[in-house]
C-alpha positions as CSV (number, residue, x, y, z in Angstrom):
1,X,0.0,0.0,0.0
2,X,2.8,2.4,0.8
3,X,4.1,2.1,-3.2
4,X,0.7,3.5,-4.0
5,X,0.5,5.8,-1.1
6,X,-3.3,4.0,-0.1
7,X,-4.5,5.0,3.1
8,X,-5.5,1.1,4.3
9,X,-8.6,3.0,6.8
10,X,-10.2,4.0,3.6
11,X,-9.4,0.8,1.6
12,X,-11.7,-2.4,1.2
13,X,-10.3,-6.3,0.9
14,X,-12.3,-8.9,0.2
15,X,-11.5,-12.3,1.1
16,X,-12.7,-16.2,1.5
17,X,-10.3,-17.2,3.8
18,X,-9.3,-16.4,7.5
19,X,-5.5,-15.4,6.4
20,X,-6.7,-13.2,3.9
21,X,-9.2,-10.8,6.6
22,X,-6.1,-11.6,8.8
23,X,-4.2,-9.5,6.7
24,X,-6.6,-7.0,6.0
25,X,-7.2,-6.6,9.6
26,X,-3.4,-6.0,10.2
27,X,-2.5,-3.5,7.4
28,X,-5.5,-1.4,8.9
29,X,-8.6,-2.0,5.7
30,X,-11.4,0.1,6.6
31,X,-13.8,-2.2,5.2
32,X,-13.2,-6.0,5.5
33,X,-15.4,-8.3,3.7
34,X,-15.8,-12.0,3.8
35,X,-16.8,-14.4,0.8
36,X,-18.4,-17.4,1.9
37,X,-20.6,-19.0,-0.3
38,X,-22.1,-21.6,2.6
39,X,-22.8,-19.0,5.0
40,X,-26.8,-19.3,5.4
41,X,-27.3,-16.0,6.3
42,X,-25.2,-12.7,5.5
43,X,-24.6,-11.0,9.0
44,X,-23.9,-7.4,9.6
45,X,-21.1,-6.5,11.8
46,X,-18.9,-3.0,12.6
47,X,-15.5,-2.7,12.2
48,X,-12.8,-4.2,12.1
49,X,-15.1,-7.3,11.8
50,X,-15.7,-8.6,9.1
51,X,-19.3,-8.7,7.1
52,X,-19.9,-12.0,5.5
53,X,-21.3,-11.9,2.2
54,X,-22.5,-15.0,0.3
55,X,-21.9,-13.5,-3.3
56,X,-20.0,-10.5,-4.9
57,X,-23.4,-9.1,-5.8
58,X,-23.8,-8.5,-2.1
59,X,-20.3,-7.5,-1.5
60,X,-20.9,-4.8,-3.7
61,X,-23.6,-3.3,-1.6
62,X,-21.2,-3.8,1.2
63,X,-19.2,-1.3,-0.5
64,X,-21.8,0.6,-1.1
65,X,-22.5,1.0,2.7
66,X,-19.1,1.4,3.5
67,X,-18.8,4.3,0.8
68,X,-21.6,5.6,2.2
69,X,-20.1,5.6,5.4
70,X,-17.1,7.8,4.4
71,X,-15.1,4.1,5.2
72,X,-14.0,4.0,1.4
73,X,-12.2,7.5,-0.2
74,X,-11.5,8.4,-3.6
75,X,-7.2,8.4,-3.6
76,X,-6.0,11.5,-4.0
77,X,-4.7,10.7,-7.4
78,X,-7.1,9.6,-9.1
């Protein structure tokens, strides 16, 4: 992130595995998402937590929300 110069607080990760919100947890995402296809039911949680999603149709409203939420920031170049 720091070759880009991304602020991780307004960055989003999306992951299916444990190591992969891990990660996202430790380099600071602001909006940490969770793909898991078996999940019955979608829960919502707050930061730093992760929401599980069951399908990148509802990740995207995930990122909706957390755009909404000022979470997720335009960079500054671009």
């Amino acid at each position: 992130m720091r070759e880009h110069a991304l602020d991780a607080s307004a960055c989003a990760l999306i992951g299916d595995k444990d190591s992969d919100i891990d990660a996202g947890r430790a380099a600071g995402v602001g909006c940490l998402i969770r793909l898991d296809a078996s999940a019955a039911m979608a829960t919502s949680s707050t930061r730093p937590d992760p929401e599980t999603v069951i399908s990148l149709r509802e990740a995207q409203r995930v990122l909706e929300e957390c755009s909404r939420r000022q979470i997720l920031r335009p960079s500054a170049s671009g």
